[in-house]
N, CA, C and O atoms as a DFTB+ gen file, in Angstrom:
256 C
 N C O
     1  1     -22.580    -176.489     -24.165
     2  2     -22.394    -177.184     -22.893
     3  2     -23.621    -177.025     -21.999
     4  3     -23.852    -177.862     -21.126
     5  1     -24.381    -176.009     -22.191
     6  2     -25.586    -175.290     -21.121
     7  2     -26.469    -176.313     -21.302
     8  3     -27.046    -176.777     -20.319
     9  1     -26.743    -176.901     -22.804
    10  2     -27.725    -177.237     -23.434
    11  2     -27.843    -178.766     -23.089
    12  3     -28.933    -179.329     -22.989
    13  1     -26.138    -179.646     -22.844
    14  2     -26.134    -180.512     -22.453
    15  2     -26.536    -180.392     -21.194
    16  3     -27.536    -181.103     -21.097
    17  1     -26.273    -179.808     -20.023
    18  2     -26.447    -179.802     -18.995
    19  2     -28.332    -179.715     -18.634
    20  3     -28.819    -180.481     -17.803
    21  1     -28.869    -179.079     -19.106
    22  2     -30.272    -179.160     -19.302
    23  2     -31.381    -179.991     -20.107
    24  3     -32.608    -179.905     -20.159
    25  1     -30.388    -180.877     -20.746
    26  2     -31.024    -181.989     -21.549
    27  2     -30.990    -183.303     -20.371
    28  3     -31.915    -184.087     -20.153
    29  1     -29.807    -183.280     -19.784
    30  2     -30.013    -184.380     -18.715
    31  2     -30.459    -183.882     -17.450
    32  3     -30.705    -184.661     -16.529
    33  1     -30.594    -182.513     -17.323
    34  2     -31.636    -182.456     -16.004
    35  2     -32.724    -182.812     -16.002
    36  3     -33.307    -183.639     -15.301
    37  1     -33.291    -181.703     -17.429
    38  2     -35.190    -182.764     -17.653
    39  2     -35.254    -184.037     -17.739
    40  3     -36.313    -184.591     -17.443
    41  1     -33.922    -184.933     -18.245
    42  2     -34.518    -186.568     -18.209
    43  2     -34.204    -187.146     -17.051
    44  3     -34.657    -188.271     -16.842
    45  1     -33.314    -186.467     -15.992
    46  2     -33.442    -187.046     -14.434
    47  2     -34.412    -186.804     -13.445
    48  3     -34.743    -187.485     -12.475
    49  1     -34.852    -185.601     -13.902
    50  2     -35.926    -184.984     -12.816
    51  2     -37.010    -185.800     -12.322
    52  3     -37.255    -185.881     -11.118
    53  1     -37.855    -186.581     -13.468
    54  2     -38.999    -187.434     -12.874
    55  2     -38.166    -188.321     -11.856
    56  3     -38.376    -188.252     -10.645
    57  1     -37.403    -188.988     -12.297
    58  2     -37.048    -190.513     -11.520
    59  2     -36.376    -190.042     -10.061
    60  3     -36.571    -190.794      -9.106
    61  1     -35.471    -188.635      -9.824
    62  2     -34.806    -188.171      -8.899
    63  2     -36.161    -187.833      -7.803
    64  3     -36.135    -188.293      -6.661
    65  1     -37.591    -186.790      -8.402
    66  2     -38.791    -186.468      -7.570
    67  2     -39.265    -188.119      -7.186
    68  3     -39.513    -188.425      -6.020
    69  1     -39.342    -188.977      -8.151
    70  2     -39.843    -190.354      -7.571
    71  2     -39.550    -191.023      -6.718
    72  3     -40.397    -191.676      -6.110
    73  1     -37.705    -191.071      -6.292
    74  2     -36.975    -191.615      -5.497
    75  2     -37.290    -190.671      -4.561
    76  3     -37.436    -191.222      -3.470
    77  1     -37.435    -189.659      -4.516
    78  2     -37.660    -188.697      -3.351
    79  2     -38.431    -188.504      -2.411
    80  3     -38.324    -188.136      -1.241
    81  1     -39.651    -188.964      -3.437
    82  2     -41.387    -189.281      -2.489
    83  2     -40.872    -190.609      -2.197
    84  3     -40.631    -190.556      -0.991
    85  1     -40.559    -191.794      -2.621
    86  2     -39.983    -192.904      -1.956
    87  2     -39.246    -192.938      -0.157
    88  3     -39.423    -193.296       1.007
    89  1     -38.391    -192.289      -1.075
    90  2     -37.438    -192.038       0.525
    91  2     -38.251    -191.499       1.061
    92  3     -38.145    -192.047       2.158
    93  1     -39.226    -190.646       1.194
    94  2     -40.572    -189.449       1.983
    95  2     -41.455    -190.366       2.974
    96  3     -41.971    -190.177       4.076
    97  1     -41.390    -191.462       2.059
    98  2     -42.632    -192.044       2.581
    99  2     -42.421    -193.442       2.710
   100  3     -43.379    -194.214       2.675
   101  1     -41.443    -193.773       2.833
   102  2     -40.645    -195.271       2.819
   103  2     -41.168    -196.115       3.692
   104  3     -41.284    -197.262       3.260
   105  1     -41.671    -195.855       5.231
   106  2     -42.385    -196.610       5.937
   107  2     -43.984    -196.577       5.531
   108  3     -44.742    -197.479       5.886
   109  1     -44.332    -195.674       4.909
   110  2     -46.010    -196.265       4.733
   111  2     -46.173    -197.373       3.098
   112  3     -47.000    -198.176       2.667
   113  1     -44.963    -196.847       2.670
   114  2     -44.728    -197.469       1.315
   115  2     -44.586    -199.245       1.655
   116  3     -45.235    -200.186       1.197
   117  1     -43.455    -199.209       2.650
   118  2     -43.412    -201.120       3.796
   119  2     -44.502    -201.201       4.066
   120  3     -45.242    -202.025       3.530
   121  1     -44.793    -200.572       4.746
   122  2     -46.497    -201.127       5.378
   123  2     -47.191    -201.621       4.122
   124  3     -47.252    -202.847       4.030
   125  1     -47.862    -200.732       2.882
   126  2     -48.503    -201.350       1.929
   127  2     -47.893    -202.192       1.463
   128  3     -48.553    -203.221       1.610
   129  1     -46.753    -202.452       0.834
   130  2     -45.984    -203.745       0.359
   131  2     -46.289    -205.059       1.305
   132  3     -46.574    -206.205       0.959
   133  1     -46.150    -204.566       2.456
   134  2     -46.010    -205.816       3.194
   135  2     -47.971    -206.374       3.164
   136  3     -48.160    -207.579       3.329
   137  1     -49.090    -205.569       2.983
   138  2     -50.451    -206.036       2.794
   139  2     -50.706    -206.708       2.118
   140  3     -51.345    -207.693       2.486
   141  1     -50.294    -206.519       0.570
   142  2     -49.984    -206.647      -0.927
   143  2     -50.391    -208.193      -0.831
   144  3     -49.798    -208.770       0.080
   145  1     -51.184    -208.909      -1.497
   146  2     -51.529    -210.118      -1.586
   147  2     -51.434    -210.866      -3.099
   148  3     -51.094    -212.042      -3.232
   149  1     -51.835    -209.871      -4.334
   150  2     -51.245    -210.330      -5.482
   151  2     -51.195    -209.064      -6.487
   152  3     -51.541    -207.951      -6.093
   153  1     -50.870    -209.229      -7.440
   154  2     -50.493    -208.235      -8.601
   155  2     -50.924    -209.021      -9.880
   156  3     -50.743    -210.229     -10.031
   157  1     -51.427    -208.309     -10.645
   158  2     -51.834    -208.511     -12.238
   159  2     -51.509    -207.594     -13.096
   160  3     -52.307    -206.802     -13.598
   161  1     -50.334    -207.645     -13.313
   162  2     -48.540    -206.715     -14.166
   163  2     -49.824    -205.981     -15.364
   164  3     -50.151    -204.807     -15.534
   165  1     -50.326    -207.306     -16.053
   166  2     -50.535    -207.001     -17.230
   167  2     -51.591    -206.072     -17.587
   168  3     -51.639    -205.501     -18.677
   169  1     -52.797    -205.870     -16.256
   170  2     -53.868    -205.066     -16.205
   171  2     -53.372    -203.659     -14.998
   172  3     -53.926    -202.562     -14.928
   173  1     -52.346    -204.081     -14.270
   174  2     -51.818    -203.096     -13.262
   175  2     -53.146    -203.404     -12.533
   176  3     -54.114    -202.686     -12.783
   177  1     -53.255    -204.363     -11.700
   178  2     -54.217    -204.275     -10.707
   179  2     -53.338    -204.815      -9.439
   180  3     -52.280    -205.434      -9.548
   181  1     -53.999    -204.452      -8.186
   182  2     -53.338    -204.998      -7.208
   183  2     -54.408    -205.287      -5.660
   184  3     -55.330    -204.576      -5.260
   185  1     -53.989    -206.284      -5.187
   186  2     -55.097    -206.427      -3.922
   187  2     -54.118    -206.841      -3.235
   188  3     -53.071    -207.453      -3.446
   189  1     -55.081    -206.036      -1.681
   190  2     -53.831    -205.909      -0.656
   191  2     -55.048    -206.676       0.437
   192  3     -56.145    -207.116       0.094
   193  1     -54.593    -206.668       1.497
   194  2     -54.787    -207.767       2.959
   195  2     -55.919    -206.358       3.473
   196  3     -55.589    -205.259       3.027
   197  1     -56.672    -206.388       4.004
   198  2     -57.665    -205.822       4.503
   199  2     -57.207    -206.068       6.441
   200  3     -57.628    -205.202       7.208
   201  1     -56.582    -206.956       6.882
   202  2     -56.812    -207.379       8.188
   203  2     -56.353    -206.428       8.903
   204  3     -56.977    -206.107       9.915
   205  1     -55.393    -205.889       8.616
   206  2     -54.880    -204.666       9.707
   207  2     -56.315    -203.797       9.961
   208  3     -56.827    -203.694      11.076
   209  1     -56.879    -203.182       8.711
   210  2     -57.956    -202.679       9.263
   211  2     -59.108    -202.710       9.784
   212  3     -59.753    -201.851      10.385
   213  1     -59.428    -204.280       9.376
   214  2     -60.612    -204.819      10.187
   215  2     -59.995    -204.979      11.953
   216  3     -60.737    -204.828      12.924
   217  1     -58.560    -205.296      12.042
   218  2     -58.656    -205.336      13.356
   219  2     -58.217    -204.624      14.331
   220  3     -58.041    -204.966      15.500
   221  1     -57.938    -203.035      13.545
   222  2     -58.517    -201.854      14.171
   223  2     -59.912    -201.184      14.139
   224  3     -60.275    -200.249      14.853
   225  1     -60.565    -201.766      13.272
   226  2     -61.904    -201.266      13.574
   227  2     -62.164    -202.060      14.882
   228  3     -62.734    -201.556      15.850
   229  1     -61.772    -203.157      14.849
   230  2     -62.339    -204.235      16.355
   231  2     -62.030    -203.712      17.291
   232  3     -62.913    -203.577      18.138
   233  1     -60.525    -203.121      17.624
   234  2     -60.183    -202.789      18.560
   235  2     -60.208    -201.446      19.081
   236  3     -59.752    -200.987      20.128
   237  1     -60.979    -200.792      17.915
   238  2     -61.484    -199.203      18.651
   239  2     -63.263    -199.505      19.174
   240  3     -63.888    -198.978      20.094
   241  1     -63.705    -200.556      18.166
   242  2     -65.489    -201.096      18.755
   243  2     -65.322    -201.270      20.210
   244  3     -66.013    -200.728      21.074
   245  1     -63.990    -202.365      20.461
   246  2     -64.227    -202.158      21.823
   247  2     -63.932    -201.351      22.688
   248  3     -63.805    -201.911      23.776
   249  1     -63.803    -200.556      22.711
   250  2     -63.074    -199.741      23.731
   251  2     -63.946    -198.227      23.436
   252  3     -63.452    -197.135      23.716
   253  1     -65.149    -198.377      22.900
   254  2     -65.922    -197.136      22.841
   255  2     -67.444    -197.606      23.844
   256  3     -68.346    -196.786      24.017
């Protein structure tokens, strides 16, 4: 019974720590999703929107 019980802890553990940093970080995780401009599944590449940060760089230029 021990043995069952420790065979399905090691195969939950990754996905339970994954959901965990998820829930951790759930609003910076929206923020990047919401940048996200396209995805290429098959190479795992991804490009995101740059504008948020160009227009905080603008808006700290001015104000220095």
């Amino acid at each position: 019974m021990a043995n069952i019980v420790l065979e399905y802890v090691k195969t939950l553990i990754w996905p339970l720590v994954v959901a965990g940093v998820l829930i951790g970080y759930r609003r910076s995780a929206f923020r990047l999703l919401g940048r996200l401009t396209s995805v290429d599944a098959a190479g795992v590449t991804a490009t995101f929107d740059n504008a948020a940060d160009e227009a905080e760089e603008i808006s700290t230029s001015d104000t220095e």
